[in-house]
The first five atom37 places (N, CA, C, CB, O) and aatype in JSON, in Angstrom:
{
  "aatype": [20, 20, 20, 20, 20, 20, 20, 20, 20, 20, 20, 20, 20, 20, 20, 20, 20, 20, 20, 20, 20, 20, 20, 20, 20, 20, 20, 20, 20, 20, 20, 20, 20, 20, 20, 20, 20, 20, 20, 20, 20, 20, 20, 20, 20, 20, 20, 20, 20, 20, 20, 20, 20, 20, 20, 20, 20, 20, 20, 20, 20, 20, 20, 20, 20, 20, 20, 20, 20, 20, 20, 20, 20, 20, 20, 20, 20, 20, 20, 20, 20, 20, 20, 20, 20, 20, 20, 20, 20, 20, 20, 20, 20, 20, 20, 20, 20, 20, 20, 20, 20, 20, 20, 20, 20, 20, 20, 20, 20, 20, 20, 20, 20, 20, 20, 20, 20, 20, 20, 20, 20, 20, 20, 20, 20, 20],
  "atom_mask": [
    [1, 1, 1, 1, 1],
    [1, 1, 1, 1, 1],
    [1, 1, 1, 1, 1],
    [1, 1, 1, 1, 1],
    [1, 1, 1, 1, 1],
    [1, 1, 1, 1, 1],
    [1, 1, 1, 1, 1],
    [1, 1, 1, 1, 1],
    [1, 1, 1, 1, 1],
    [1, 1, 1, 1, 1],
    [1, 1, 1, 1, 1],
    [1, 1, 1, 1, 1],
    [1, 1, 1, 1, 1],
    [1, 1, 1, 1, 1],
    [1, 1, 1, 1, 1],
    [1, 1, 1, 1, 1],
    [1, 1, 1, 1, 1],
    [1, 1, 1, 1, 1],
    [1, 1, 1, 1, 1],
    [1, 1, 1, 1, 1],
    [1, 1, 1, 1, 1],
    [1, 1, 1, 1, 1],
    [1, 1, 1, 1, 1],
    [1, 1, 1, 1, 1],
    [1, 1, 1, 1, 1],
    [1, 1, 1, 1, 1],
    [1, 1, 1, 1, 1],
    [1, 1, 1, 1, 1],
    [1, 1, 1, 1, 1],
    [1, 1, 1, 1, 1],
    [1, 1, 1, 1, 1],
    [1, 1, 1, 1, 1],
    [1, 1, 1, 1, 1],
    [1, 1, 1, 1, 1],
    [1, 1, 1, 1, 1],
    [1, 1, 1, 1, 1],
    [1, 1, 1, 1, 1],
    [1, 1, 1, 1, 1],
    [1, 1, 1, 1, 1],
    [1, 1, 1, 1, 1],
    [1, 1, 1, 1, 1],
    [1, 1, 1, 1, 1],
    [1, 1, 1, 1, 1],
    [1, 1, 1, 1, 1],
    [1, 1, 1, 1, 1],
    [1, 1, 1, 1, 1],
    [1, 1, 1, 1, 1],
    [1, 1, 1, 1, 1],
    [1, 1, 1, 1, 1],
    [1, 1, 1, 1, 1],
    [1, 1, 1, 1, 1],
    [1, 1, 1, 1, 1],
    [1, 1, 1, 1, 1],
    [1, 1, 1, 1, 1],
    [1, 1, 1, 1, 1],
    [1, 1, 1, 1, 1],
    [1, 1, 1, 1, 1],
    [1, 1, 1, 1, 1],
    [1, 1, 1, 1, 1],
    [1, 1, 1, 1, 1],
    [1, 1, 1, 1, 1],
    [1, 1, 1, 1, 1],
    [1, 1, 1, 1, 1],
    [1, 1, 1, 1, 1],
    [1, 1, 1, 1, 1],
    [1, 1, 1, 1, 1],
    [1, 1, 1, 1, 1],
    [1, 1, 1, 1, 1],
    [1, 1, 1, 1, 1],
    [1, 1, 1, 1, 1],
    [1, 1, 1, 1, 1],
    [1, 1, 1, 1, 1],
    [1, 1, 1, 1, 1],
    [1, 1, 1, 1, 1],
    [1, 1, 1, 1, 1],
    [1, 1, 1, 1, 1],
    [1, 1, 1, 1, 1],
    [1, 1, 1, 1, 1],
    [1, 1, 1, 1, 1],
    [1, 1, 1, 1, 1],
    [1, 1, 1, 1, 1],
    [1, 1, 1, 1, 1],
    [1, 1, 1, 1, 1],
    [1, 1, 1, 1, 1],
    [1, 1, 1, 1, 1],
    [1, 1, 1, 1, 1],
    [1, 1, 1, 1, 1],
    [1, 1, 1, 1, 1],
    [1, 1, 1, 1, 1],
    [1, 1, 1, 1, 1],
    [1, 1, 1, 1, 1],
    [1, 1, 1, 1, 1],
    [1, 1, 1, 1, 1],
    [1, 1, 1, 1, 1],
    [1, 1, 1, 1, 1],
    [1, 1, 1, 1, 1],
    [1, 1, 1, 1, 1],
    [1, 1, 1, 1, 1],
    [1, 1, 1, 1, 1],
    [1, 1, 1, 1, 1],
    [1, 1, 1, 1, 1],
    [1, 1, 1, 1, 1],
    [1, 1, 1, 1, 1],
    [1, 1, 1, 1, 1],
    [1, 1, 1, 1, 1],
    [1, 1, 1, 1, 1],
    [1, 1, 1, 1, 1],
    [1, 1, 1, 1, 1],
    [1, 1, 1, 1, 1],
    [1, 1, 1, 1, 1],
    [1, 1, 1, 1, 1],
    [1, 1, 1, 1, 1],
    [1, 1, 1, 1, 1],
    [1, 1, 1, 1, 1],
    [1, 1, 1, 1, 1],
    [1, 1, 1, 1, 1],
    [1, 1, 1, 1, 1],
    [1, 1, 1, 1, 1],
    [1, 1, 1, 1, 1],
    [1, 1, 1, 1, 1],
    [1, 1, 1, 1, 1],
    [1, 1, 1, 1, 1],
    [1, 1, 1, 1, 1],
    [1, 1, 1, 1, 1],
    [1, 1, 1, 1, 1],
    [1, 1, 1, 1, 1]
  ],
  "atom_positions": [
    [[-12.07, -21.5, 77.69], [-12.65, -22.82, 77.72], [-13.98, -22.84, 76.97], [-12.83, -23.28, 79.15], [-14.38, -23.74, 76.23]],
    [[-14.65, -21.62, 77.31], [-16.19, -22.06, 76.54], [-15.99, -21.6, 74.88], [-17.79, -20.98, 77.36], [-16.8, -21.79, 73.97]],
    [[-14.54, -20.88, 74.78], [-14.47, -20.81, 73.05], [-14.13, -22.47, 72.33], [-12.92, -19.56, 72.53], [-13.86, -22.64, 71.14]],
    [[-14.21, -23.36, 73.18], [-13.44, -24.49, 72.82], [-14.62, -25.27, 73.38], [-11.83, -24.7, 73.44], [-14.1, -26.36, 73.16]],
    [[-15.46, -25.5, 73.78], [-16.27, -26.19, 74.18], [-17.49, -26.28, 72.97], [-16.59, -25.67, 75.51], [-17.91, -27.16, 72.22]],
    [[-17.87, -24.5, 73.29], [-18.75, -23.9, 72.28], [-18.54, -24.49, 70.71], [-18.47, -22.32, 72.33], [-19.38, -25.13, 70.07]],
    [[-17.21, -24.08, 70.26], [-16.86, -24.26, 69.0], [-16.83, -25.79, 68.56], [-15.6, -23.61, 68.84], [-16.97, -26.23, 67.42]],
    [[-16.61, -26.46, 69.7], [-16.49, -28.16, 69.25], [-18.1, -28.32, 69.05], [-15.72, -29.48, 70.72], [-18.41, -28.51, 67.87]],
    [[-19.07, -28.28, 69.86], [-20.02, -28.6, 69.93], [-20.42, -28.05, 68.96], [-20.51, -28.52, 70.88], [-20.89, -28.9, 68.21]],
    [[-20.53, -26.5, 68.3], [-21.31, -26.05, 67.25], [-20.96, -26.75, 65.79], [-21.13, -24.53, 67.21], [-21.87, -27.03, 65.0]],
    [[-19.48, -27.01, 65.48], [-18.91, -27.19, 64.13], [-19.5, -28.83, 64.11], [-16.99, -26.87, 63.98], [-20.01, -29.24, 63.07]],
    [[-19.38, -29.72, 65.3], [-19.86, -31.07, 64.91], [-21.36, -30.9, 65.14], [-19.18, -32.34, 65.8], [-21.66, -31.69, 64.25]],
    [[-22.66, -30.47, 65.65], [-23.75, -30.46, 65.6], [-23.68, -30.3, 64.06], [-24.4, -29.56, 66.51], [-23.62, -31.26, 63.29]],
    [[-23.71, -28.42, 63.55], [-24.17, -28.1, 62.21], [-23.24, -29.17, 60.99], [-23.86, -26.28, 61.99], [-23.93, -29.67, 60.1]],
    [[-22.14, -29.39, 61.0], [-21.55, -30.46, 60.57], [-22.72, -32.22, 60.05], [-20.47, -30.59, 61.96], [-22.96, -33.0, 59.13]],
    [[-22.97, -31.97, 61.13], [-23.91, -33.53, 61.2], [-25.64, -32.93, 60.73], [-23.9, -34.42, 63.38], [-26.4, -33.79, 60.28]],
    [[-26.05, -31.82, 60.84], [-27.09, -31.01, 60.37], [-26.93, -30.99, 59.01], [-27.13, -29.69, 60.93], [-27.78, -31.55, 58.33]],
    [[-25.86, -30.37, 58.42], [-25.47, -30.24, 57.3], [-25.91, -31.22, 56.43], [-24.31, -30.13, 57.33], [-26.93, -31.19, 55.74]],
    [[-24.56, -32.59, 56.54], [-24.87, -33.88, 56.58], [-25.93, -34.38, 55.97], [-24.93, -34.2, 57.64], [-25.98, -34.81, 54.82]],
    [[-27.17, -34.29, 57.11], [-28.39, -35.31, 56.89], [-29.35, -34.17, 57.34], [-28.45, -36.97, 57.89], [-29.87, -34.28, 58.45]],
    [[-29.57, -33.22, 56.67], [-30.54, -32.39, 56.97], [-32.27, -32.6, 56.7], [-30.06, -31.37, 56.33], [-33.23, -31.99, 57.19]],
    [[-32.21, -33.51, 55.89], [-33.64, -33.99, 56.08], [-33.65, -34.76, 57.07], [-34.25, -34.66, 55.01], [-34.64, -34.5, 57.75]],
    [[-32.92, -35.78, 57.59], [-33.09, -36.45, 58.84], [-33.17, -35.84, 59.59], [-32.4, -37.16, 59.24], [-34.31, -35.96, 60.03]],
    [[-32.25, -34.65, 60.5], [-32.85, -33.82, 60.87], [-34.27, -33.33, 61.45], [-32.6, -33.51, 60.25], [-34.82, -33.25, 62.55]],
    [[-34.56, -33.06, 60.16], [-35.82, -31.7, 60.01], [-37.02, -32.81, 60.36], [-36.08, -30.7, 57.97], [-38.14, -32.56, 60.81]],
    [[-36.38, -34.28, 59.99], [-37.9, -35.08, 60.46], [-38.05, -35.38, 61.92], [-38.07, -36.63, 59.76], [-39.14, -35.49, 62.47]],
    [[-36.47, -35.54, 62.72], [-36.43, -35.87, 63.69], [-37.29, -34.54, 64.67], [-35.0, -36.25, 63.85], [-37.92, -34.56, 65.73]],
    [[-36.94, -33.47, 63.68], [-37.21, -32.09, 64.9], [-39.12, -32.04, 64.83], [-36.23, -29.97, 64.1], [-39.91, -31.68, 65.7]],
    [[-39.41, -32.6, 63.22], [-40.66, -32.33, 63.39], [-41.57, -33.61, 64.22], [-41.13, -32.01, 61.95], [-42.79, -33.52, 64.32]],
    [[-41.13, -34.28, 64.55], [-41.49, -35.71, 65.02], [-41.81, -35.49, 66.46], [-40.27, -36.85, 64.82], [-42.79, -35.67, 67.18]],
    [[-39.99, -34.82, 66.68], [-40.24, -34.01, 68.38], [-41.28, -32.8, 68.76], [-38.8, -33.23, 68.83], [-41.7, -32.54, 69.89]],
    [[-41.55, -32.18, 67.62], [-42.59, -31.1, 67.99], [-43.83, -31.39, 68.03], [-42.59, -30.09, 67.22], [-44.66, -30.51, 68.29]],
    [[-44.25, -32.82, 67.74], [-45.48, -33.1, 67.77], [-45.81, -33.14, 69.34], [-45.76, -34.36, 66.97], [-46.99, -32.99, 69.67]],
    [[-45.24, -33.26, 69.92], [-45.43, -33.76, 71.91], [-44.69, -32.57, 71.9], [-44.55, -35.55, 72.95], [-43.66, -32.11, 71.4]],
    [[-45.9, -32.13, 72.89], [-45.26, -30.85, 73.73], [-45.05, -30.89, 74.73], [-45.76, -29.84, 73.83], [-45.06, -29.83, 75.36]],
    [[-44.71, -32.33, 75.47], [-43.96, -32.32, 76.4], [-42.7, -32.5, 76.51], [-44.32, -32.85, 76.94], [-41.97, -32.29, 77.48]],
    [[-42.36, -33.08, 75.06], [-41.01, -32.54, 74.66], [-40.21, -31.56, 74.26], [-40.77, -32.89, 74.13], [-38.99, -31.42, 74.31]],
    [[-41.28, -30.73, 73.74], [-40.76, -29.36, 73.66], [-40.71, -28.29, 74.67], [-41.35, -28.84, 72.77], [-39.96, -27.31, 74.69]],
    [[-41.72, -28.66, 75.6], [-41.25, -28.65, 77.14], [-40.09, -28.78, 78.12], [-41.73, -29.33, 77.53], [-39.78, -27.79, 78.78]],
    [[-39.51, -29.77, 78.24], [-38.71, -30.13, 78.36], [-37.51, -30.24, 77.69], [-39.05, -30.67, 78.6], [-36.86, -31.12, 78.25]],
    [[-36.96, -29.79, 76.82], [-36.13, -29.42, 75.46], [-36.05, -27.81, 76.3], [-37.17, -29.59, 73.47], [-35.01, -27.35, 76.79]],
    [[-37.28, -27.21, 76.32], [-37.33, -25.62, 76.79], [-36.72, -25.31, 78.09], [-38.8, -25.09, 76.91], [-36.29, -24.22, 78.47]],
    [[-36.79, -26.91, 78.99], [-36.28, -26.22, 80.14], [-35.06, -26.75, 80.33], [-37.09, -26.3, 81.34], [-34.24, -26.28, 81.13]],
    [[-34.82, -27.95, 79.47], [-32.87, -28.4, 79.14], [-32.2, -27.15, 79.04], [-32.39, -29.31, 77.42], [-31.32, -26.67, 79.75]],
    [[-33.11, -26.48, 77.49], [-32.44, -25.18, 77.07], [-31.92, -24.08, 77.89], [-33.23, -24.58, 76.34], [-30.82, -23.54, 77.84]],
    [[-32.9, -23.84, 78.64], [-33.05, -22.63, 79.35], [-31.8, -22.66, 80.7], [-34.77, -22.56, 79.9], [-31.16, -21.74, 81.22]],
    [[-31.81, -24.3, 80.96], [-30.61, -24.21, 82.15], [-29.23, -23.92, 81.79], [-30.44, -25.53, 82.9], [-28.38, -23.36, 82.49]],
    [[-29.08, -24.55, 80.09], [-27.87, -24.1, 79.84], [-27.75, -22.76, 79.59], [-27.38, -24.73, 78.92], [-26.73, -22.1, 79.76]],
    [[-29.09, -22.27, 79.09], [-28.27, -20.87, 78.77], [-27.84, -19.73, 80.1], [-29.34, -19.97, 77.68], [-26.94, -18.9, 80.15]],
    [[-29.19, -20.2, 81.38], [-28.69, -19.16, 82.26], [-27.41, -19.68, 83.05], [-29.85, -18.7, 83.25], [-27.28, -18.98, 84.05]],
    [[-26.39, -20.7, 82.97], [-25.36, -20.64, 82.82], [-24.71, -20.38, 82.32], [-25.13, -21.0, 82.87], [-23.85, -19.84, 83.02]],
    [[-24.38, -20.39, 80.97], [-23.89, -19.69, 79.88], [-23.81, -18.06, 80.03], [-24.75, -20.07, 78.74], [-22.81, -17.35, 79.92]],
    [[-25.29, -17.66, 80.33], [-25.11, -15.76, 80.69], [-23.88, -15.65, 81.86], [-26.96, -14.87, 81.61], [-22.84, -14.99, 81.93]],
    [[-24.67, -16.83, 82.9], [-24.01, -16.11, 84.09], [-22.28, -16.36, 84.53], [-24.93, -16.6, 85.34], [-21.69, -15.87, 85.49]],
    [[-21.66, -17.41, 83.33], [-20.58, -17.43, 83.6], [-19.83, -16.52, 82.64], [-20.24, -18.65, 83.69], [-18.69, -16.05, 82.61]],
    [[-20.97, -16.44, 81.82], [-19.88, -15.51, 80.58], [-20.79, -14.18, 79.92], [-19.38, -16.78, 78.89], [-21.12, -14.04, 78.75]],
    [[-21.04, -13.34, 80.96], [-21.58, -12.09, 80.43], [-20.94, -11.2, 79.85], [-22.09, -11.49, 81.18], [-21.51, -10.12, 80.03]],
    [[-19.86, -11.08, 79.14], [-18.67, -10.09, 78.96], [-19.0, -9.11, 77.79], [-17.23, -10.92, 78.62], [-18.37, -9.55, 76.83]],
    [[-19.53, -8.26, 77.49], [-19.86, -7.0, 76.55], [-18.81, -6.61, 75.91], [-20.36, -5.79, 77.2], [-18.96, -5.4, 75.76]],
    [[-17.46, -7.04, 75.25], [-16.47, -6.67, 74.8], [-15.85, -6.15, 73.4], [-16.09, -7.39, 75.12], [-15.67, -7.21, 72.81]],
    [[-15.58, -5.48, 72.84], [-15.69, -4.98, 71.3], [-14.07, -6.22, 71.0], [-15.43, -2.54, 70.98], [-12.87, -6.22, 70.72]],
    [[-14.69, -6.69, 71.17], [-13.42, -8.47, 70.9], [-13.96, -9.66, 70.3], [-12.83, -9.37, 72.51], [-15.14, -9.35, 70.18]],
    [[-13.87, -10.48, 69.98], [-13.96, -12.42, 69.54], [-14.53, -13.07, 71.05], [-11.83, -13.41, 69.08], [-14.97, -14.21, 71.18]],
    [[-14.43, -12.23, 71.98], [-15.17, -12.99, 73.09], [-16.38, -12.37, 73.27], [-14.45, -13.06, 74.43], [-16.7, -12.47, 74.46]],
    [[-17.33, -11.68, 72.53], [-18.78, -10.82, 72.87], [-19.21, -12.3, 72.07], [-19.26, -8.78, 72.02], [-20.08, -13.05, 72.53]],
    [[-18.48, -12.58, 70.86], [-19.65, -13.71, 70.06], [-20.37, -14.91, 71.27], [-18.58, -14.85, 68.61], [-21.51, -15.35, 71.08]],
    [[-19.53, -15.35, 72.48], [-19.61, -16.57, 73.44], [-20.95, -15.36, 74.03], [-17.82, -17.21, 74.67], [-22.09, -15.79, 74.18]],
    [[-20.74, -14.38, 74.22], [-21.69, -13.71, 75.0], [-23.32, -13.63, 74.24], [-21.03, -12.21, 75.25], [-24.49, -13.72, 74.62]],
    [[-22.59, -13.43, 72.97], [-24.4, -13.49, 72.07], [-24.79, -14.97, 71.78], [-24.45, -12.62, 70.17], [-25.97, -15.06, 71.41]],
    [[-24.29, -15.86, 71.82], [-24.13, -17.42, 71.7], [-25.04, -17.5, 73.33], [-22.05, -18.17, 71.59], [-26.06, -18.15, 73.59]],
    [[-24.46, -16.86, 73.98], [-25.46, -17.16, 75.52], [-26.44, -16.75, 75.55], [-25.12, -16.68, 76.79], [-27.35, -17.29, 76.18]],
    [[-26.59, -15.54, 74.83], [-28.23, -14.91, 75.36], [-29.08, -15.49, 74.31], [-28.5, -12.97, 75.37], [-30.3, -15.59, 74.43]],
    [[-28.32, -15.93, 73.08], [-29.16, -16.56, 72.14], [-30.21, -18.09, 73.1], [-27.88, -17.14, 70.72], [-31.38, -18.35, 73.36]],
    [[-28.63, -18.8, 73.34], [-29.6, -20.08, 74.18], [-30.25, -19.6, 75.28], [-28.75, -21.36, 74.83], [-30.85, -20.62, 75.64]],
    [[-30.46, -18.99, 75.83], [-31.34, -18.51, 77.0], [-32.85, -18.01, 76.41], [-30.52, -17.19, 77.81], [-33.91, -18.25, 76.99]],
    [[-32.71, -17.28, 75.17], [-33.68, -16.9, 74.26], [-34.59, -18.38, 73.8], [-32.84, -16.11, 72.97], [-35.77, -18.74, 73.88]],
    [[-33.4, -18.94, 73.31], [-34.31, -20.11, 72.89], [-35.15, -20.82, 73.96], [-33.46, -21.15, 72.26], [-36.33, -21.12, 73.77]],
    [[-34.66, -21.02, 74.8], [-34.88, -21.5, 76.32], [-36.16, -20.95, 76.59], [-33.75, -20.98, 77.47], [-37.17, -21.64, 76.7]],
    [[-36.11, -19.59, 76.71], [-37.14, -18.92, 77.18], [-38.73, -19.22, 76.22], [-36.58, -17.37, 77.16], [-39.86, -19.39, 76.66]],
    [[-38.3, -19.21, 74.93], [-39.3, -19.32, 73.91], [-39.66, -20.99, 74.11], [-38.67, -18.8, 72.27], [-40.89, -21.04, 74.14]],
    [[-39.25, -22.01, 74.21], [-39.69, -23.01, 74.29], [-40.29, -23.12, 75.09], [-39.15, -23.7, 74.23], [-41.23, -23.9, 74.93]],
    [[-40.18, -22.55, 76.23], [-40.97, -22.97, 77.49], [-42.47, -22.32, 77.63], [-40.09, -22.53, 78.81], [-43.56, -22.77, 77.99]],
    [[-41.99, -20.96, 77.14], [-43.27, -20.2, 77.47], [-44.32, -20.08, 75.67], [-42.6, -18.28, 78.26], [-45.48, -19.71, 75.5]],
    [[-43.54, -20.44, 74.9], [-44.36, -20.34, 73.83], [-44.03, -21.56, 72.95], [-44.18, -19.0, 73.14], [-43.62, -21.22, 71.85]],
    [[-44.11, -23.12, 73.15], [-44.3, -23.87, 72.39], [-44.65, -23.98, 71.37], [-44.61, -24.27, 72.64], [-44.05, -24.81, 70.69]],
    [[-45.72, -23.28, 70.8], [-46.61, -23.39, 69.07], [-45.59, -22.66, 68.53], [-48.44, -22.55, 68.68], [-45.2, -23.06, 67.43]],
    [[-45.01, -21.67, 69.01], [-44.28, -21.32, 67.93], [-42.9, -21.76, 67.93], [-44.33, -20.01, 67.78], [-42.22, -20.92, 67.34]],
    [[-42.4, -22.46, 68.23], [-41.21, -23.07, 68.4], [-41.42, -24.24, 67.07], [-41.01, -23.69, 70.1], [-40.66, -24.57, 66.16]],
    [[-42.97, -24.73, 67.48], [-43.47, -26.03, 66.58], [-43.65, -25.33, 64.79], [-45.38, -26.73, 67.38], [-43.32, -25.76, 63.69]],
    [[-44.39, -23.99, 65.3], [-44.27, -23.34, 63.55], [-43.21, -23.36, 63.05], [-44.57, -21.92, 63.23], [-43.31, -23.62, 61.86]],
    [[-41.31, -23.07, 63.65], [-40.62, -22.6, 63.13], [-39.88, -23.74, 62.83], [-40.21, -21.6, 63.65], [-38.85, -23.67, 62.16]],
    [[-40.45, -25.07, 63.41], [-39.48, -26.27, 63.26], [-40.42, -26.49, 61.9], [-39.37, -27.68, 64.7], [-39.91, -26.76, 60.82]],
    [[-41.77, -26.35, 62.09], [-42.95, -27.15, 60.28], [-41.89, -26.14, 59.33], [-45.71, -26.38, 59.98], [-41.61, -26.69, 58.27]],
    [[-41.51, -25.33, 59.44], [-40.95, -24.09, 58.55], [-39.61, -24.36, 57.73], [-40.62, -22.82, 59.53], [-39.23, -23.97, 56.63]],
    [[-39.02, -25.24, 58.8], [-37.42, -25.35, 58.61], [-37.31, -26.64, 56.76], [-36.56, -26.43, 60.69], [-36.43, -26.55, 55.91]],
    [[-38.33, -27.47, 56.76], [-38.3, -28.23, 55.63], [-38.74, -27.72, 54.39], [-38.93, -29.25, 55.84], [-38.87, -28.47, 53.42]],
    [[-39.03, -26.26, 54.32], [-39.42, -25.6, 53.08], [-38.67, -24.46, 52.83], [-40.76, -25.26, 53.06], [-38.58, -24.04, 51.68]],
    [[-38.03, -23.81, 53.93], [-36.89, -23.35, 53.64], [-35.77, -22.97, 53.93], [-37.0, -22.91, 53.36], [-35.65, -22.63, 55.11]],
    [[-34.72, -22.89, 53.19], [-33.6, -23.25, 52.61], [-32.67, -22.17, 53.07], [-33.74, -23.42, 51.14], [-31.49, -22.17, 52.74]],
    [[-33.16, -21.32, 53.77], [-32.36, -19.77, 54.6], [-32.08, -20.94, 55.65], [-33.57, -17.9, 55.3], [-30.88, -21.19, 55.67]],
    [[-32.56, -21.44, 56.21], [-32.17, -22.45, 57.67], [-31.03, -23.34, 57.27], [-33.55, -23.6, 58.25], [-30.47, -23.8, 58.26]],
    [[-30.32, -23.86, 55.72], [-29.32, -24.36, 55.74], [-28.07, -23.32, 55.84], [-29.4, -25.16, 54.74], [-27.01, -23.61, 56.39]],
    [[-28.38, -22.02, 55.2], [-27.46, -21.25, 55.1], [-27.64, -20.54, 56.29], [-27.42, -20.57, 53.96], [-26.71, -19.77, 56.06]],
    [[-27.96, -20.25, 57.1], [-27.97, -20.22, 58.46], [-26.72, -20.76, 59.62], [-29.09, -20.91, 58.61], [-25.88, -20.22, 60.35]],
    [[-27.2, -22.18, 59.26], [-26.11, -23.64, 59.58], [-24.8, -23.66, 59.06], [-26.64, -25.02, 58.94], [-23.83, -24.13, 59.65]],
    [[-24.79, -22.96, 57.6], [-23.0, -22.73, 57.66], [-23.07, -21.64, 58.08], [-21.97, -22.74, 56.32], [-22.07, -21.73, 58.8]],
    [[-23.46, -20.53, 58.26], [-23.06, -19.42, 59.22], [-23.24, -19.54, 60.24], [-23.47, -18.39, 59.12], [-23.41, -18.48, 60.85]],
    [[-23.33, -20.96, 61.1], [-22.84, -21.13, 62.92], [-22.08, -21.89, 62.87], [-23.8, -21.63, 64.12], [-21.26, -21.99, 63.78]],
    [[-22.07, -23.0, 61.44], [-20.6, -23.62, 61.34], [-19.54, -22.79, 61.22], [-20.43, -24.45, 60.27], [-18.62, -23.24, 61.91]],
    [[-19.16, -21.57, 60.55], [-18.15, -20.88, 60.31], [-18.01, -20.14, 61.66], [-18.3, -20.08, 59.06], [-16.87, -20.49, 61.97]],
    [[-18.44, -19.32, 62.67], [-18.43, -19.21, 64.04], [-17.62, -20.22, 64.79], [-19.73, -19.23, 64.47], [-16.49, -20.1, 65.27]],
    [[-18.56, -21.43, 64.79], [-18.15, -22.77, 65.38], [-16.42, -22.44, 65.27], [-18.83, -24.33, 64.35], [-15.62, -22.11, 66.14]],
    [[-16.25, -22.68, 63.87], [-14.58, -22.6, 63.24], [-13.48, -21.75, 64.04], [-14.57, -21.82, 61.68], [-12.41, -22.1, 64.55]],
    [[-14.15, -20.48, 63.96], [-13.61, -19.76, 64.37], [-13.34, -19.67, 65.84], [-14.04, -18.99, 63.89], [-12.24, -19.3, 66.25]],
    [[-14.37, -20.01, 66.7], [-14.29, -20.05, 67.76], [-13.14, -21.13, 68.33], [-15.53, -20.16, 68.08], [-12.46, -20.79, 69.3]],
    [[-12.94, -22.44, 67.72], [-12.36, -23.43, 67.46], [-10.99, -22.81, 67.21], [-13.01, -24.2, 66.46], [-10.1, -23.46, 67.76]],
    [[-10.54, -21.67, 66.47], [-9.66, -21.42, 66.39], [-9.12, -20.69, 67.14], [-9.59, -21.26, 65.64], [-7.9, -20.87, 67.22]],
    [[-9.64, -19.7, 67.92], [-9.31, -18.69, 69.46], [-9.14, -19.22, 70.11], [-10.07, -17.87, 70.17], [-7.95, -19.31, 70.39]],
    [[-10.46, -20.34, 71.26], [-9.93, -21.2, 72.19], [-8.53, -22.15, 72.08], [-10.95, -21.97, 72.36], [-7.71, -22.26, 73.0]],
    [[-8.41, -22.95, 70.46], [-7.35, -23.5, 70.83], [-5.89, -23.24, 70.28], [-7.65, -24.61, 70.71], [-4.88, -23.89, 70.53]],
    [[-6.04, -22.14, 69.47], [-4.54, -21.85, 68.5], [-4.29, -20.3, 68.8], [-4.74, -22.13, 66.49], [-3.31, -19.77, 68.26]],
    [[-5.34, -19.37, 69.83], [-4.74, -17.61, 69.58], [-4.34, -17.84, 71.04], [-6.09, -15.91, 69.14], [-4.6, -18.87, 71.67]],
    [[-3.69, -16.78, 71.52], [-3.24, -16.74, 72.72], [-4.51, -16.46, 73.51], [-2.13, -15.77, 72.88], [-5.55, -15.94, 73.1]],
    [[-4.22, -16.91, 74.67], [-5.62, -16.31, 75.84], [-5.8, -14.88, 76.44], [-5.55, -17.1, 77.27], [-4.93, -14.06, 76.73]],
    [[-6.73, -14.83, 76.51], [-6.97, -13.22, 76.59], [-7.25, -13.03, 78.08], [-8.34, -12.61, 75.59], [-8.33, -13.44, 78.51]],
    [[-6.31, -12.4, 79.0], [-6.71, -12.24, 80.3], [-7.62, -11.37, 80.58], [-5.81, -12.0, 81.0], [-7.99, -11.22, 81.75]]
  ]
}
């Protein structure tokens, strides 16, 4: 389920990132000006990810460790927003000058894909 959840959500986010990536990058820098939104963004973050760990901790040399680094990633992010705002705000001023952050975005779109393709077309893995 979370290869199919995960994968919908990642391929249409970076999809729509892709898209309108300066819209985007203004919306994110707009939000980083208030840090009580990035506050709160930090502690949205942070709830999903320690769900994310705690339903899906699985260490597996398989296509299901990626849902596992996908979790500790958002928990990471989570963690960094909350407890270190400025730099959350440096790395969003950062994202409109460069151009590693689009190619980035197709490499979580292509994940996304893939993941998209395990949850709903490989057999399930007991």
């Amino acid at each position: 389920m979370l290869a199919r959840v995960i994968g919908l959500f990642v391929v249409i986010s970076t999809l729509a990132i892709l898209m309108r990536y300066k819209h985007f990058v203004l919306i994110e820098k707009e939000a980083a000006k208030n840090l009580v939104l990035v506050h709160l963004s930090g502690f949205s973050i942070l709830i999903l990810g320690i769900l994310l760990v705690v339903n899906h901790n699985i260490w597996v040399l398989d296509w299901r460790v990626i849902i596992t680094i996908i979790s500790w990633m958002v928990l990471l992010k989570g963690i960094l927003r909350v407890f270190y705002p400025e730099l959350v705000m440096k790395i969003i001023n950062k994202k409109a000058h460069n151009k590693l952050f689009i190619l980035a975005e197709v490499f979580v779109f292509l994940i996304g894909l893939y993941l998209i393709y395990k949850g709903f077309f490989n057999l399930p893995v007991d």
